[in-house]
PLY file of the C-alpha trace (Angstrom):
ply
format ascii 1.0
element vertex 92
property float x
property float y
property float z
element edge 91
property int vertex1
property int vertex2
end_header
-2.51 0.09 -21.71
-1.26 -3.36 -20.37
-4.03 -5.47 -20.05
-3.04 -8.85 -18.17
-6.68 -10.48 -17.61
-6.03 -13.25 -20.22
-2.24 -13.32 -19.91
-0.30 -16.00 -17.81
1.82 -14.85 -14.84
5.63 -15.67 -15.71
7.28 -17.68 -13.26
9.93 -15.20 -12.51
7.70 -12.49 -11.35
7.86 -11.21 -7.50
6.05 -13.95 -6.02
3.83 -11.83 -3.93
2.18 -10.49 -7.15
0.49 -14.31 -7.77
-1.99 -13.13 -4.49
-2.73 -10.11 -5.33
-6.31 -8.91 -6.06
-5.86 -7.08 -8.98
-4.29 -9.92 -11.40
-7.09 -10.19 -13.07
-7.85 -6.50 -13.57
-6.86 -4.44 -16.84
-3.91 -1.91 -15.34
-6.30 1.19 -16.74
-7.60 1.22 -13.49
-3.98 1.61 -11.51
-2.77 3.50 -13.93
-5.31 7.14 -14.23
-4.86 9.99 -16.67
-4.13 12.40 -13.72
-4.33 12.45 -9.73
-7.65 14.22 -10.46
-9.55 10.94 -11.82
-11.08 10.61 -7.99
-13.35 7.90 -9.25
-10.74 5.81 -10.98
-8.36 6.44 -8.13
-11.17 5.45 -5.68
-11.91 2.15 -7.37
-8.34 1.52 -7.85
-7.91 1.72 -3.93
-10.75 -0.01 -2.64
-8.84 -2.90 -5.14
-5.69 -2.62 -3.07
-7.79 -2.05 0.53
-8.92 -5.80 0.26
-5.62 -6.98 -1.59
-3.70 -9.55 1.41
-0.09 -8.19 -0.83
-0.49 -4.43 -0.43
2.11 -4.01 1.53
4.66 -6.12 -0.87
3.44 -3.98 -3.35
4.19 -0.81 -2.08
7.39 -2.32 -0.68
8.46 -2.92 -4.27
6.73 0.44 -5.68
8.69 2.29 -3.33
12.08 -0.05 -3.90
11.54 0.38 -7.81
11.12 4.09 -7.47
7.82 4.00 -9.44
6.72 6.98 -10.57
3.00 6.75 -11.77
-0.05 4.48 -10.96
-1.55 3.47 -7.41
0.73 0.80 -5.84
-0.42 -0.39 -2.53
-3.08 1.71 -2.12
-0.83 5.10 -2.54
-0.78 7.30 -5.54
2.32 8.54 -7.30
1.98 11.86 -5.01
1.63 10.02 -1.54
4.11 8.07 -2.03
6.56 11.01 -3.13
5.33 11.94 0.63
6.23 8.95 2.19
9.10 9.21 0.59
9.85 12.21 1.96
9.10 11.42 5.85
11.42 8.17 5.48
14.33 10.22 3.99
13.51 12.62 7.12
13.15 9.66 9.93
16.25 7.77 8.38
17.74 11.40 9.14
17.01 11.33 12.09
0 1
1 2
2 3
3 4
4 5
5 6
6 7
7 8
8 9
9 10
10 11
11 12
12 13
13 14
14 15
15 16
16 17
17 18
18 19
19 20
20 21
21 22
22 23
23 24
24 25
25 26
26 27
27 28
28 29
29 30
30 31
31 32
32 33
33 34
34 35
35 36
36 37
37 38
38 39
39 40
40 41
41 42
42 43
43 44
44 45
45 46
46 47
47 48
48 49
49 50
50 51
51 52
52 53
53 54
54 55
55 56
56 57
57 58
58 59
59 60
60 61
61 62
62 63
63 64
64 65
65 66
66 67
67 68
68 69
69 70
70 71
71 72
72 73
73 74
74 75
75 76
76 77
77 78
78 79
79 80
80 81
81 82
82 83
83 84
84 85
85 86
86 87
87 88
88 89
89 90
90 91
């Protein structure tokens, strides 16, 4: 897996990903075998709870339609959900 704790940011990267509190963090963490790695998936969260560009981030997760990791604090599965609901509400 991706590990970008010694690499340098490139310039043309969304600029809200500079703030965010897992730069420094191997992507292992984000990125779980399964949705049934609680512990991973718990530590991966907490990450994003404190993170000041969670909501960029799952902002782009959901604009990129990415399909695996935790973005934002949401796994692949809630945000399939949320998804959902927004399809329903633009709907509306």
């Amino acid at each position: 897996m991706l590990d970008l704790r010694d690499a340098a940011i490139p310039a043309d990267l969304e600029p809200w990903r500079r703030r965010a509190a897992c730069r420094h963090l191997g992507t292992d963490m984000f990125f779980p075998p399964g949705e049934s790695d609680r512990p991973t998936i718990d530590a991966a969260v907490a990450v994003c709870r404190s993170c000041p560009v969670s909501d960029a981030c799952l902002d782009y997760s959901l604009r990129t339609n990415q399909q695996m990791g935790i973005w934002g604090g949401l796994t692949a599965r809630q945000r399939r959900s949320l998804r959902r609901k927004m399809k329903r509400r633009d709907a509306s």
